[in-house]
C-alpha positions as CSV (number, residue, x, y, z in Angstrom):
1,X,105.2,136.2,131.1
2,X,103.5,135.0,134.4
3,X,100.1,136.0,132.5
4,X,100.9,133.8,130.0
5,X,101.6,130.6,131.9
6,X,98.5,131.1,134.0
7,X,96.2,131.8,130.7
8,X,98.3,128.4,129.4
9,X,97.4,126.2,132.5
10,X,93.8,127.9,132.4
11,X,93.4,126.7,128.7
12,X,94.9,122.9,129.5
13,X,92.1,122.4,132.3
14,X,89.6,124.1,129.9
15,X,90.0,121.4,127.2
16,X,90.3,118.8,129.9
17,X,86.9,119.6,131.2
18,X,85.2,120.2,127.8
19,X,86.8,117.5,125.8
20,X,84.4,114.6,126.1
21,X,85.7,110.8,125.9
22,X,84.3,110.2,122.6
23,X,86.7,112.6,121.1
24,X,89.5,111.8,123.3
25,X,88.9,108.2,122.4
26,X,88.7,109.2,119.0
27,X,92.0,111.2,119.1
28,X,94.1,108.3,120.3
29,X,92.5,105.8,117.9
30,X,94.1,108.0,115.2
31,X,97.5,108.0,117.0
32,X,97.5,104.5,117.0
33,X,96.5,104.0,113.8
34,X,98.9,106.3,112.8
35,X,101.8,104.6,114.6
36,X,100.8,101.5,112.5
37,X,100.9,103.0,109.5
38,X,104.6,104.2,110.0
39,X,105.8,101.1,110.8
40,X,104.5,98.4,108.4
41,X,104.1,100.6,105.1
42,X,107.3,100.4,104.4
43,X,107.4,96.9,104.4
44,X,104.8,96.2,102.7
45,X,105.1,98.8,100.2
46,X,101.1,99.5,100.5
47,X,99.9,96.8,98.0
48,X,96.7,99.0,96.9
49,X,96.4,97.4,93.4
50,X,95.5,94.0,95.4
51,X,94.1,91.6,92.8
52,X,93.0,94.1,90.0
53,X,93.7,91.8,86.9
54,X,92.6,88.3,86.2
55,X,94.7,85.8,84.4
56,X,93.6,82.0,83.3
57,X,96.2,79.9,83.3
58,X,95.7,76.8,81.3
59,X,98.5,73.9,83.6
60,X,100.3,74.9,86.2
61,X,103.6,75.5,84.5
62,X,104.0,78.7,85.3
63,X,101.9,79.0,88.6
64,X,105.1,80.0,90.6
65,X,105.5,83.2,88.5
66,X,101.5,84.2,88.2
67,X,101.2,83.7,92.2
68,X,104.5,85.7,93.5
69,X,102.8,89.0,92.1
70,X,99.6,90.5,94.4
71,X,98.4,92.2,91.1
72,X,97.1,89.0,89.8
73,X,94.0,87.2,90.7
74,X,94.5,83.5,89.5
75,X,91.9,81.0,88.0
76,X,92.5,77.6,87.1
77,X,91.6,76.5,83.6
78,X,91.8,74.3,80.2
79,X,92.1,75.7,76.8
80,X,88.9,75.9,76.0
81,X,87.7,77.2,79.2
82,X,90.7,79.8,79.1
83,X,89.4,81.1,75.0
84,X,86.1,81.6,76.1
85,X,86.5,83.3,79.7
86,X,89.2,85.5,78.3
87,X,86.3,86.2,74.8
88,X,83.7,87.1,77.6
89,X,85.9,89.2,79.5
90,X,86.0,87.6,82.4
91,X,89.6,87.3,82.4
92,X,92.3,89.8,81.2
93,X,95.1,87.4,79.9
94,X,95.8,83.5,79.3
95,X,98.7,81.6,79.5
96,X,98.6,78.4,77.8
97,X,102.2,76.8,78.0
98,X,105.0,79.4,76.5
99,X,102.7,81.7,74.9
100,X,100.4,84.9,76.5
101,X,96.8,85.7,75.2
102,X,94.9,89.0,75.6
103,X,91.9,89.7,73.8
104,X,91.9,93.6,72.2
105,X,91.2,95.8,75.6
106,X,93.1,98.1,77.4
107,X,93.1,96.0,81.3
108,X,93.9,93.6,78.9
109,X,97.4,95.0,77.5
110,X,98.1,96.5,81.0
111,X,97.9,92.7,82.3
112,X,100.6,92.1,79.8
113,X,102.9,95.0,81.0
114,X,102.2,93.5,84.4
115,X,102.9,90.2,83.4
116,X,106.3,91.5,82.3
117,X,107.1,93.0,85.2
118,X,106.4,90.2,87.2
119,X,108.1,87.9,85.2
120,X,111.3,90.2,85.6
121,X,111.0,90.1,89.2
122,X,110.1,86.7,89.5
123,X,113.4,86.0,87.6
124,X,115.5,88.1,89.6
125,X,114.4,86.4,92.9
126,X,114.9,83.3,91.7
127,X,118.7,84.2,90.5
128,X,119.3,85.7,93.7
129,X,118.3,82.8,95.5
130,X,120.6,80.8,94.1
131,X,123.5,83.2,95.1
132,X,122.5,83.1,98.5
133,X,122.2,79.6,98.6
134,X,125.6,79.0,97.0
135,X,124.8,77.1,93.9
136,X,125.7,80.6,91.7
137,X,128.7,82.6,92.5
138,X,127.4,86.5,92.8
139,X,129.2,87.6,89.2
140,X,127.8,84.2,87.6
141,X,124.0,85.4,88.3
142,X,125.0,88.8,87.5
143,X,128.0,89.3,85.1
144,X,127.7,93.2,84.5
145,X,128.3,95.7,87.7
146,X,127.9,99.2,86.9
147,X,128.8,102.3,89.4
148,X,126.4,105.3,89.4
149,X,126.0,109.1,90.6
150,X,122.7,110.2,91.4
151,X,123.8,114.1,90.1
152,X,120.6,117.0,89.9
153,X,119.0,116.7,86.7
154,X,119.9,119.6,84.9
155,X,117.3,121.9,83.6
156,X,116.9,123.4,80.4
157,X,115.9,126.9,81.4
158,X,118.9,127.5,84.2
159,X,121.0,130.2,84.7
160,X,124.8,130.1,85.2
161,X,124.3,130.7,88.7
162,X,122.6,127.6,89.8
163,X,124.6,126.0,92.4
164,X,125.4,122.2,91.7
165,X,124.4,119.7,94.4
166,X,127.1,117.3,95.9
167,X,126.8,114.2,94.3
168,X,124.7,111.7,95.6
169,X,125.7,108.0,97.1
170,X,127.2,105.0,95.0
171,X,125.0,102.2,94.1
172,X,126.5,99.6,92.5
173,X,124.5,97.1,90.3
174,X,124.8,94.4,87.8
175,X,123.7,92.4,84.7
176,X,123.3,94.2,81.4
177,X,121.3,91.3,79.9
178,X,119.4,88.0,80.6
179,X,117.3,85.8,78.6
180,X,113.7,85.3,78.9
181,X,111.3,83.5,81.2
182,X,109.6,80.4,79.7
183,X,108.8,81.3,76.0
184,X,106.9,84.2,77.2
185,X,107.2,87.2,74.8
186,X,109.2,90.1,75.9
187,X,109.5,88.7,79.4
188,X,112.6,89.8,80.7
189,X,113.6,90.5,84.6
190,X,114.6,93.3,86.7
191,X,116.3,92.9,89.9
192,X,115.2,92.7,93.4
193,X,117.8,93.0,95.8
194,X,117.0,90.2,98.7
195,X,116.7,91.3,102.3
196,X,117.2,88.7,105.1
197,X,114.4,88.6,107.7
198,X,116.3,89.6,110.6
199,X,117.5,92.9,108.9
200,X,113.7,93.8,107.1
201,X,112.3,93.9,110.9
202,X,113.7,94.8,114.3
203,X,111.6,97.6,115.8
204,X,112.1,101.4,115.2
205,X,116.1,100.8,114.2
206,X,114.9,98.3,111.5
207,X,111.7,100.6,110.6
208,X,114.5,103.9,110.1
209,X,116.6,101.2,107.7
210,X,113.9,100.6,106.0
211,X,112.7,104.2,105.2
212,X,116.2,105.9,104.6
213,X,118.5,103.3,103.3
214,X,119.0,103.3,99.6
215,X,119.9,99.5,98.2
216,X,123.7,98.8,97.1
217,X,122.9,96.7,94.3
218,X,120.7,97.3,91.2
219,X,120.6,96.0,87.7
220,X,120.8,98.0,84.7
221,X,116.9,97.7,83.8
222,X,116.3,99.2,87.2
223,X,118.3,101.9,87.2
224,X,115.2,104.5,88.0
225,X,115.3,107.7,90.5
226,X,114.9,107.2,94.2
227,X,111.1,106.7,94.7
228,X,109.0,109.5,95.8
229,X,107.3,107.4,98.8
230,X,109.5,107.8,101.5
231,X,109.0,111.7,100.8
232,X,105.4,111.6,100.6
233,X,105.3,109.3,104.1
234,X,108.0,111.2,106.3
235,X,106.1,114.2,105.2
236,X,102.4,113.2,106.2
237,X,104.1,111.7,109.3
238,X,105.2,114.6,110.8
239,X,102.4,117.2,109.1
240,X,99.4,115.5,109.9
241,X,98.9,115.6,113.7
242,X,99.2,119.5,113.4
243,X,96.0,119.3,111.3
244,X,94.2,118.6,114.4
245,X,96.4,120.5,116.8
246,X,95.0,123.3,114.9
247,X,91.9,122.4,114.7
248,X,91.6,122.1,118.3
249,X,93.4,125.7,118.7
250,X,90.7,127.4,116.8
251,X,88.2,125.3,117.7
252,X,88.7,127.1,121.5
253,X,89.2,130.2,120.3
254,X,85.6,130.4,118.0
255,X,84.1,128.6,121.1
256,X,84.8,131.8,123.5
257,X,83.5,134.0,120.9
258,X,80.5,131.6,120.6
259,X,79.4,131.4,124.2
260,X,81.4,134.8,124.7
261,X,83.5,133.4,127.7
262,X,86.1,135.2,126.0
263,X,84.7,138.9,127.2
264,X,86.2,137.8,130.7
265,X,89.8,137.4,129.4
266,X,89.6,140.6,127.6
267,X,88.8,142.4,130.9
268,X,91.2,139.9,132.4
269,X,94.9,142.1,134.3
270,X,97.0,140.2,131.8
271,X,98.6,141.8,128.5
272,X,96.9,141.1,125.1
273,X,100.0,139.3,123.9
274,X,100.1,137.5,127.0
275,X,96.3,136.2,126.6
276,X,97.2,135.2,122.9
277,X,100.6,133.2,123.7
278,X,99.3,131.8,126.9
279,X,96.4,130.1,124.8
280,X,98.9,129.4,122.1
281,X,101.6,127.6,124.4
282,X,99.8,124.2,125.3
283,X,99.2,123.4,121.2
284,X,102.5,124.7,120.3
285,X,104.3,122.0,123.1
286,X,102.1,119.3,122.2
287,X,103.2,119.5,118.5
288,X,106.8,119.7,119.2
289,X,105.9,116.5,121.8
290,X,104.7,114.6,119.4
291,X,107.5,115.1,117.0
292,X,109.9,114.5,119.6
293,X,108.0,111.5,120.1
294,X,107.9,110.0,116.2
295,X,111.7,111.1,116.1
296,X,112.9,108.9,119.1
297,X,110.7,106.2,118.0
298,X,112.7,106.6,114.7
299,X,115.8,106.1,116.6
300,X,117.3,109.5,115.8
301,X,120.1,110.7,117.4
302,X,120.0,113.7,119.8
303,X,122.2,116.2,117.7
304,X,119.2,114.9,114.1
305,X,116.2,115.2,116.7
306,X,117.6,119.4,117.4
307,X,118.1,119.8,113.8
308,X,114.9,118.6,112.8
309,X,112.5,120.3,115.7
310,X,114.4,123.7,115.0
311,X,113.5,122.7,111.1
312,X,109.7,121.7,111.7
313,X,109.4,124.9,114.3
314,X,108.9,127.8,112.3
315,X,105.8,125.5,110.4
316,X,104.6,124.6,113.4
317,X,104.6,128.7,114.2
318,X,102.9,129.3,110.8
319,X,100.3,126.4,111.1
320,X,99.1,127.8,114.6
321,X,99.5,132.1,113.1
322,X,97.2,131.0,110.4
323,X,94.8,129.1,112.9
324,X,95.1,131.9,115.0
325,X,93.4,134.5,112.7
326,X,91.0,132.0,111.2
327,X,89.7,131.7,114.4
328,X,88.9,135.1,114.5
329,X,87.8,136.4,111.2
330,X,85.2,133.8,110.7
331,X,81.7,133.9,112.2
332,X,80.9,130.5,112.9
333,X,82.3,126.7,113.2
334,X,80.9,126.1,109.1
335,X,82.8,129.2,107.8
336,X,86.1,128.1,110.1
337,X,85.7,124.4,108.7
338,X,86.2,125.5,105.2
339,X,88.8,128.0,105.8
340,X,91.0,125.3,107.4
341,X,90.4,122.9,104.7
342,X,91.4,125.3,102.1
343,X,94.6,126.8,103.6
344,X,95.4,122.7,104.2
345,X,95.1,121.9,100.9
346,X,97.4,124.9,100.0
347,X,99.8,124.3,102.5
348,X,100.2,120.8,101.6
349,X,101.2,121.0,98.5
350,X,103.8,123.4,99.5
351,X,105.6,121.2,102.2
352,X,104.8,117.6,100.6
353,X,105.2,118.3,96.5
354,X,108.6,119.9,96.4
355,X,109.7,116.9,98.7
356,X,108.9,114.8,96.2
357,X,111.9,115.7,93.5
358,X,114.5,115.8,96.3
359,X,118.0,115.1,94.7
360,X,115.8,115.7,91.2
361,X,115.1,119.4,90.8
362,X,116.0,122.9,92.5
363,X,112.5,123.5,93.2
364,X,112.4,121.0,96.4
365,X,114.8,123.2,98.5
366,X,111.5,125.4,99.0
367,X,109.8,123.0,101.2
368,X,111.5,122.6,104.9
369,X,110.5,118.9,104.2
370,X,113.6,118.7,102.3
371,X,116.0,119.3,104.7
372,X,113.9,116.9,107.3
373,X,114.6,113.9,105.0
374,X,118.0,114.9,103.7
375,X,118.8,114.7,107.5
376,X,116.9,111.6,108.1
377,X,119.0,110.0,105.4
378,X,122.2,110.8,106.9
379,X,123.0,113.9,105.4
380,X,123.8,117.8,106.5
381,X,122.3,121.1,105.8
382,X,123.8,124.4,105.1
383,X,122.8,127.6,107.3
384,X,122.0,128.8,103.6
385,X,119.4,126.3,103.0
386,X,117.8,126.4,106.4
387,X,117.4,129.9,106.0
388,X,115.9,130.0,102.7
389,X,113.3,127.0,103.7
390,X,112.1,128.2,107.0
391,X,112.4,131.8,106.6
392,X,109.5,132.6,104.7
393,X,107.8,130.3,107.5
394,X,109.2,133.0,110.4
395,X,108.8,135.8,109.0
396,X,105.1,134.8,107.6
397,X,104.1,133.7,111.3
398,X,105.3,137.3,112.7
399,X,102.9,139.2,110.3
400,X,99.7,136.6,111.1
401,X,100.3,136.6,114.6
402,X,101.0,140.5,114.6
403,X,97.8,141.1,112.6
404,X,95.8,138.7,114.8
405,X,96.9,140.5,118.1
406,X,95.4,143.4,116.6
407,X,91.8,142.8,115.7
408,X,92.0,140.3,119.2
409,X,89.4,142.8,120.6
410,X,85.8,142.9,121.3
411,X,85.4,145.0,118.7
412,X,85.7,141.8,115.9
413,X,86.1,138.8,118.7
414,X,82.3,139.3,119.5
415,X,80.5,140.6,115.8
416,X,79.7,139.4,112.7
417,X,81.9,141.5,110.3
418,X,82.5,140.1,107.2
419,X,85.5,138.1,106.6
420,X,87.2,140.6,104.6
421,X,86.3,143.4,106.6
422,X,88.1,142.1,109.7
423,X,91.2,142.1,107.5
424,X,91.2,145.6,106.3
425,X,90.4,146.2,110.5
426,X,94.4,144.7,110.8
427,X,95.5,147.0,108.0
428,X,93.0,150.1,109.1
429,X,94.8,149.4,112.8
430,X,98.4,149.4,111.6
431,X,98.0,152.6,109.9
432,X,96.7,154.6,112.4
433,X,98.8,153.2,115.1
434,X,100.4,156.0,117.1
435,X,104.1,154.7,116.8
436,X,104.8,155.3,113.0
437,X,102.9,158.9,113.6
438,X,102.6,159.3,109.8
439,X,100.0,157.7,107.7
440,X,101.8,158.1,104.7
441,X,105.0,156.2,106.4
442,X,102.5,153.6,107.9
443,X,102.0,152.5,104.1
444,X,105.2,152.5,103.1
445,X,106.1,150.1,106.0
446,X,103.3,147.8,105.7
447,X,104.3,147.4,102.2
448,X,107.7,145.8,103.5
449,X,106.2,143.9,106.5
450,X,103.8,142.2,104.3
451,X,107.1,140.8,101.5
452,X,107.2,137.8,103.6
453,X,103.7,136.7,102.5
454,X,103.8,137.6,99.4
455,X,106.9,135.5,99.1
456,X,105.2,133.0,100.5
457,X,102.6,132.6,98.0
458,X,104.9,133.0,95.1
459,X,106.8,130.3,96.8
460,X,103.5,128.1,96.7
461,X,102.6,129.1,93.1
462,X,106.2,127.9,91.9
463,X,105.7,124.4,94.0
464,X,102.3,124.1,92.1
465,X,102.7,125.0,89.0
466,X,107.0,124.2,87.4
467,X,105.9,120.6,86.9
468,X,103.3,122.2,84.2
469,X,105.6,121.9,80.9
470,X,107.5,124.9,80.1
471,X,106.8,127.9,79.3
472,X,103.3,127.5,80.3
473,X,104.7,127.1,83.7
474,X,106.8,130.1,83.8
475,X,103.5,131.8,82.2
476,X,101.3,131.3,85.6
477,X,104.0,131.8,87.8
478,X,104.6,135.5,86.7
479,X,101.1,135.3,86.5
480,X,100.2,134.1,90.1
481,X,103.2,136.1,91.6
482,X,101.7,139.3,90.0
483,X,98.7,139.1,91.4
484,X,99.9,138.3,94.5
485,X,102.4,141.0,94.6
486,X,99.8,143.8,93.1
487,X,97.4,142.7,95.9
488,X,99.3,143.2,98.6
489,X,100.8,146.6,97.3
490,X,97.2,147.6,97.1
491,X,96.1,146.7,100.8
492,X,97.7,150.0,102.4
493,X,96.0,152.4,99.8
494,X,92.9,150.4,100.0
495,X,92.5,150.6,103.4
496,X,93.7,154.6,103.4
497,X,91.1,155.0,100.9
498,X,88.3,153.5,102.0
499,X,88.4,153.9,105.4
500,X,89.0,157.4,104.6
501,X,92.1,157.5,106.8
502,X,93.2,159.9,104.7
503,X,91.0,162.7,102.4
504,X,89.8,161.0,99.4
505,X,91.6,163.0,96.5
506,X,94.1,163.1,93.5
507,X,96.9,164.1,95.6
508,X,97.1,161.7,98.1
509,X,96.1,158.6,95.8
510,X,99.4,159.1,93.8
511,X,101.3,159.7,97.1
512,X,100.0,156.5,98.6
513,X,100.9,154.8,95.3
514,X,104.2,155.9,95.2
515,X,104.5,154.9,99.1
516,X,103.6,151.8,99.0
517,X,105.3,150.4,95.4
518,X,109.1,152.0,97.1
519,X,108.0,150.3,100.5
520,X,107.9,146.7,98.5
521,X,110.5,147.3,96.3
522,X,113.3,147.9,98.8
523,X,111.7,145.1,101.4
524,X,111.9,142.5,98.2
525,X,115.5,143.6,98.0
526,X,116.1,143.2,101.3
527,X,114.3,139.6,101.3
528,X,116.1,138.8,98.0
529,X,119.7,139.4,99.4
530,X,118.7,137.2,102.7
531,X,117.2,134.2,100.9
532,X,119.4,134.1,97.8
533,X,120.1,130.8,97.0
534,X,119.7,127.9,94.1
535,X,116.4,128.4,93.3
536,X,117.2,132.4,92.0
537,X,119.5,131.4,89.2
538,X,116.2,128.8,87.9
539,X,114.4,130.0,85.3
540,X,110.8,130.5,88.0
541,X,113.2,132.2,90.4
542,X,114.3,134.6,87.4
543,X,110.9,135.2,86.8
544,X,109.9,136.5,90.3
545,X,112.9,137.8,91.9
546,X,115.5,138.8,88.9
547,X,113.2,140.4,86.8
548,X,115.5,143.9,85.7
549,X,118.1,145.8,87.7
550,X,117.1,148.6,90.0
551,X,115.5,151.1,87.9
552,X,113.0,149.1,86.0
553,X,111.6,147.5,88.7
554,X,111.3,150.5,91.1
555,X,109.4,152.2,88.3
556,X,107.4,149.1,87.6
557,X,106.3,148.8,91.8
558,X,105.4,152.2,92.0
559,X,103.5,152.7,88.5
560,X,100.8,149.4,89.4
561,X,99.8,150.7,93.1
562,X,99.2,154.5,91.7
563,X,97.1,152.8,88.8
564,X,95.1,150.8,91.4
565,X,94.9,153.9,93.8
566,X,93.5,155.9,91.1
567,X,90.7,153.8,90.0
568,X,90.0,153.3,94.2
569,X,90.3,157.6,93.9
570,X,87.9,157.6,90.6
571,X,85.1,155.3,91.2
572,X,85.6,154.3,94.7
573,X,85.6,150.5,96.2
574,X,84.0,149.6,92.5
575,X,86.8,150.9,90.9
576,X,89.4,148.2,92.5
577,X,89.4,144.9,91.1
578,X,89.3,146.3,87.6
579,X,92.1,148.7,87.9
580,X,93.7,146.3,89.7
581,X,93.9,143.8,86.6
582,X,95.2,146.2,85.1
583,X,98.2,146.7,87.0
584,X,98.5,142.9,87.2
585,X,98.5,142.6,83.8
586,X,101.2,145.6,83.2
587,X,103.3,143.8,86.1
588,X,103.2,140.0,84.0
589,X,103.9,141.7,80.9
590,X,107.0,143.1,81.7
591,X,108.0,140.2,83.4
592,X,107.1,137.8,80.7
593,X,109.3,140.4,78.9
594,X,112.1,140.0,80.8
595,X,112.6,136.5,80.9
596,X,111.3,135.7,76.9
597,X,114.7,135.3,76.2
598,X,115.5,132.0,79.0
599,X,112.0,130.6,77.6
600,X,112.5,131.0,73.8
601,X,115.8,129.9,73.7
């Protein structure tokens, strides 16, 4: 451990010393900018359709109305004026007294919808202000009050074993009518609950009300589900200074391959794990700083800050694994660069789209995001759901980290090996390390470490792809999760194979087959029985995890990898990828087969 803090400390003064002020400069521009953005989007509920249809109003009747919507760009007219800007195009709508003109364009009908809106809110202000100022008594203005329970929406392909979620807060609301503005056709309002100024600001404590607190009164016209935003924003929050934490992790480790300072650490008296953690530990306390950090300036209290950081940990952990072994398969700065973006793009949909349907759909208990804005909101967590959200996340960052300890050698640190050739190195490694003794068992156990990532990615697909409309959805995640699941079962006898680990011949293809297909069907089990929540009575978890009983499925994982094993046996490296669509499409057929019956009817 003492290795560890002193290749740490070593790596702090490092990136003090080669960090120029530029970047640092740079760096905390960002955090500031950042800080800003927390704490005035939610008030001002990011107006980024500023002025993007023009409206000729002909008097100034109705100016009040036109001008309390930032949508609108005003211009002051007469009739004839208004006919012929609005016949040129110039304009989208005129308003001459009561009535509303559009010529026959598309801006030109979405300027009406947005005149209707407007004229809704615009009516709902000006009710409200009249409560507050005590000319209207609260059930004068609004007559109707209705109570509501947000409950989930319930889906049409479910299972009897979905678990229903507690129901949600009471908002109560009110009217069930009012009359029009000014003459205007179909102008109605919606409601606009007022907020006094000295509760909308206030620092971090009126910043958190502002994020988290639903409002207590609606009207019936807008009675909608909670808005996505505050998902999408907590999310990005808390997820986007690890992009560049990780950045800056790989960045110094492809830097000591570049220059090769790195050869001195290798000969260094210090333990290989102890050289990989001790780089590892300043990014991973800087990350957890900084959430620390946003949480406090939140105003969170101690016991929600714990909760949170223990929730945000394990993808923190996966963040820096996958960082960690991108910085050492690729071969230069350019190849690194695009890795990172693409595993960002991946892993953003998985932690910020489920988020969005929170309190909506099953689907959103994948991404740990969840939980972070359930408990932001005031509410608890089960061990049941923590588990199932982060586990995937611990149990994915094991395996990378594992696998990156392995090729962390001079041997691949310091050559230019292909990307996917430093991989099968991790798997070529594994199986002939000295521990297991047995090739043969080696493949059946890296068949069961790996279930984690293969979980992962079915994970991803399902966050991806169930808002595609059914059953096309439930079509590409059997399809994704096959060929996820028939890749990995591959990698083992691949690696045998081809590295000739073992002698190239009939025998020991089918062996290895068999090996690896039981080695993933009793780790899925075992992953299945730890994880099992919601999500597996839905109709995508059906489709992944349920698929059969014990028999089926055991002779479906062992048939695939022997097909793939003897096409690698028959025509060599050539023979894989088209042996191994096979066995992906074998694998999605049966699935689809098993759950026709939840999509047909």
């Amino acid at each position: 451990m003492g290795g560890a803090l002193t290749v740490a400390k070593w790596e702090v003064l490092k990136a003090k010393g080669t960090m120029k002020k530029e970047s640092l400069l740079t760096l905390l521009v960002l955090l500031i900018l950042l800080a800003l953005f927390v704490a005035s989007a939610p008030a001002e509920d990011l107006e980024m359709d500023d002025k993007i249809y023009t409206i000729a109003l002909a008097g100034k009747e109705h100016l009040s109305l036109v001008a309390s919507d930032n949508r609108f760009d005003l211009v002051l007219t007469d009739q004839n004026e208004g006919f012929k800007l609005l016949e040129e195009g110039k304009v989208d709508l005129l308003i001459l007294g009561d009535n509303a003109y559009l010529y026959d364009r598309d801006k030109s009908y979405a300027a009406l919808n947005a005149l209707k809106e407007a004229s809704r809110s615009y009516r709902i202000n000006l009710l409200s202000s009249k409560v507050e100022s005590g000319e209207f008594e609260p059930y004068e203005a609004f007559p109707v009050w209705i109570k509501i329970h947000y409950l989930r929406r319930e889906e049409g392909f479910s299972l009897p074993s979905v678990k229903p979620e507690k129901e949600g807060g009471e908002v109560e609301s009110a009217p069930e009518e009012t009359p029009d503005v000014g003459g205007h056709p179909s102008l109605t309002p919606i409601a606009s609950e007022p907020v006094s100024d000295g509760e909308s600001s206030g620092g971090p404590a009126g910043l958190k009300r502002r994020l988290f607190e639903n409002d207590r009164l609606t009207t019936p016209s807008d009675l909608t589900p909670p808005l996505p935003f505050r998902a999408i924003l907590i999310s990005f929050v808390f997820i986007f200074p690890l992009y560049f934490i990780t950045q800056l992790y790989s960045s110094s480790i492809m830097e000591e391959r570049v220059n090769r300072r790195g050869e001195f650490l290798l000969v260094a008296p210090v333990k290989r794990w102890e050289l990989a953690g001790g780089k590892l530990l300043p990014y991973l306390l800087l990350s957890i700083l900084i959430m620390t950090g946003t949480l406090i300036y939140l105003g969170e209290k101690p016991m929600d800050i714990i909760q949170i950081l223990l929730i945000l940990l394990p993808v923190v952990f996966f963040f820096l694994a996958t960082f960690f072994v991108a910085g050492i398969v690729t071969r230069s700065f350019k190849e690194l660069t695009f890795i990172s973006l693409f595993f960002a793009a991946i892993t953003s949909g998985y932690l910020f789209f489920p988020a969005v349907f929170m309190n909506i759909h099953a689907i959103s208990s994948i991404s740990p995001m969840t939980l972070v804005i359930r408990i932001l909101e005031g509410g608890t967590i089960g061990l049941d759901e923590y588990i199932f959200s982060t586990l995937p996340f611990y149990l994915t960052s094991s395996f990378l980290f594992g696998g990156g300890l392995l090729i962390f050698r001079e041997e691949d640190l310091f050559t230019q090996k292909r990307v996917h050739e430093k991989i099968l190195d991790i798997f070529d490694l594994f199986l002939r390390n000295e521990r297991t003794g047995n090739v043969y068992l080696s493949v059946l156990i890296l068949s069961m470490l790996m279930i984690p990532f293969a979980y992962m990615m079915e994970l991803i697909s399902i966050s991806l792809l169930f808002s595609i409309p059914l059953p096309y959805s439930v079509i590409g995640v059997i399809l994704a999760g096959a060929s996820v699941e028939e890749l990995i079962k591959s990698t083992g006898v691949l690696t045998a194979l081809k590295r000739r680990i073992v002698a190239v011949n009939l025998k020991n293809a089918i062996v290895l087959g068999v090996l690896s297909g039981l080695g993933f069907f009793i780790g899925e089990k075992l992953l299945l029985l730890a994880t099992i929540t919601s999500i597996t009575g839905s109709i995508f978890g059906t489709s992944l995890f349920m698929t059969g009983k014990l028999l089926l499925p055991l002779f479906l994982h062992i048939l695939t990898p022997v097909i793939t094993a003897l096409g690698i046996y028959r025509y060599g490296s050539r023979g894989f990828l088209p042996f191994l669509s096979v066995a992906i499409i074998i694998h999605s057929l049966y699935n689809i087969t098993i759950v026709w019956g939840y999509i047909s009817g």
